[in-house]
GUTILO-358053 format. One record per residue (C-alpha): x negated, y negated, z; residue in one letter. Coordinates in pm, 1 decimal, decimal comma. Example, Ala and Ser with C-alpha at 12.3 -4.5 7.8 and 13.67 -1.06 7.14 Angstrom:
2
-1230,0 450,0 780,0 A
-1367,0 106,0 714,0 S
//
This chain:
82
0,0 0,0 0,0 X
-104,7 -374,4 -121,4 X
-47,8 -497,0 249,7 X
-71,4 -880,7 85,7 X
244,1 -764,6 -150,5 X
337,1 -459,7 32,9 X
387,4 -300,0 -306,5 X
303,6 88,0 -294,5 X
54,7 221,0 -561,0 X
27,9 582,7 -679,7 X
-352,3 660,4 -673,1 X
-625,3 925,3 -755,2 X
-826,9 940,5 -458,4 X
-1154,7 1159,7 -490,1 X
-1335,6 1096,2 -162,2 X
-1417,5 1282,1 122,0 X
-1506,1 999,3 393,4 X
-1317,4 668,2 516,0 X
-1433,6 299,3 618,0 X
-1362,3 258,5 1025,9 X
-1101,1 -3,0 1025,1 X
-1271,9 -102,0 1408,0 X
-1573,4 -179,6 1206,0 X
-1489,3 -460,7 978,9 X
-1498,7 -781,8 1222,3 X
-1519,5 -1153,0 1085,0 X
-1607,9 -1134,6 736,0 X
-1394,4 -904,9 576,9 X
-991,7 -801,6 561,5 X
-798,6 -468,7 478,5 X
-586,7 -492,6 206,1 X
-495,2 -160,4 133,4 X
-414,0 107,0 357,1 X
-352,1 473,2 256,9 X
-11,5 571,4 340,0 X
-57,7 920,4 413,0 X
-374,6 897,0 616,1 X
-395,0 513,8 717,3 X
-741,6 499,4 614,6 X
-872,4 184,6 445,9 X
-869,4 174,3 63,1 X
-932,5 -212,9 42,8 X
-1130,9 -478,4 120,2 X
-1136,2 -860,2 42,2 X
-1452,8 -1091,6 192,4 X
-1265,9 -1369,5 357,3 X
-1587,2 -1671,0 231,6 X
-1744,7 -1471,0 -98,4 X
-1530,4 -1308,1 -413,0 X
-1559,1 -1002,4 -361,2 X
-1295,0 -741,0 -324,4 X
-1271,0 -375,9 -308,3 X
-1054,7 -45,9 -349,4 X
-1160,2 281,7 -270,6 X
-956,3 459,8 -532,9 X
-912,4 506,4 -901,4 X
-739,8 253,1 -1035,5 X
-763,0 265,5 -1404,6 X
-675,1 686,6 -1348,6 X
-360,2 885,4 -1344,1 X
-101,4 923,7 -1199,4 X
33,4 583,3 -1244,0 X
-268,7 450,3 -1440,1 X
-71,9 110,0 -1452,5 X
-34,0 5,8 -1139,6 X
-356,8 -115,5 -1029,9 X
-349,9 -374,1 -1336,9 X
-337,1 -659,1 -1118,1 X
-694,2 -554,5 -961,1 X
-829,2 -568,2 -1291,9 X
-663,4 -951,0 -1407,8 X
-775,1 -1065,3 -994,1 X
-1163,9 -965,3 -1093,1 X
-1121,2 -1149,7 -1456,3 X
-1008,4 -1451,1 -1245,1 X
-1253,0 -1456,5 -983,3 X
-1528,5 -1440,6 -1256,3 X
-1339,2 -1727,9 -1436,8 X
-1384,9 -1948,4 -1119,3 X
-1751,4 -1841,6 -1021,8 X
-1873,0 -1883,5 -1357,9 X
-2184,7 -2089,0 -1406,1 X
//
């Protein structure tokens, strides 16, 4: 789940560890959680652009739904161009 949209994505997930939630003070924010685990599978930096998923986005099943993640990265590098 998007927790900024709270839109639900169907993901590939090929991974066999997890971030610690406990671990990620200051700097950085969950976006996504996992819905059948509750382990992280985002990341945003709250002062740099830079974001993160830890699944596939561009696979199947739903190989649509992460779109957004890919237009969000064009538009960051649109605005830290240079």
């Amino acid at each position: 789940m998007d927790l900024t949209t709270r839109k639900v994505e169907i993901t590939s997930q090929n991974h066999g560890f997890a971030v610690d939630a406990d671990s990620l003070k200051g700097s950085v924010e969950v976006t996504h959680l996992n819905l059948n685990d509750n382990t992280v599978e985002g990341l945003v930096h709250r002062d740099l652009p830079i974001f993160s998923v830890q699944y596939h986005p561009e696979s199947s099943p739903g190989p649509h739904d992460a779109n957004y993640l890919f237009k969000r990265f064009i538009e960051l590098m649109d605005q830290h161009q240079g």
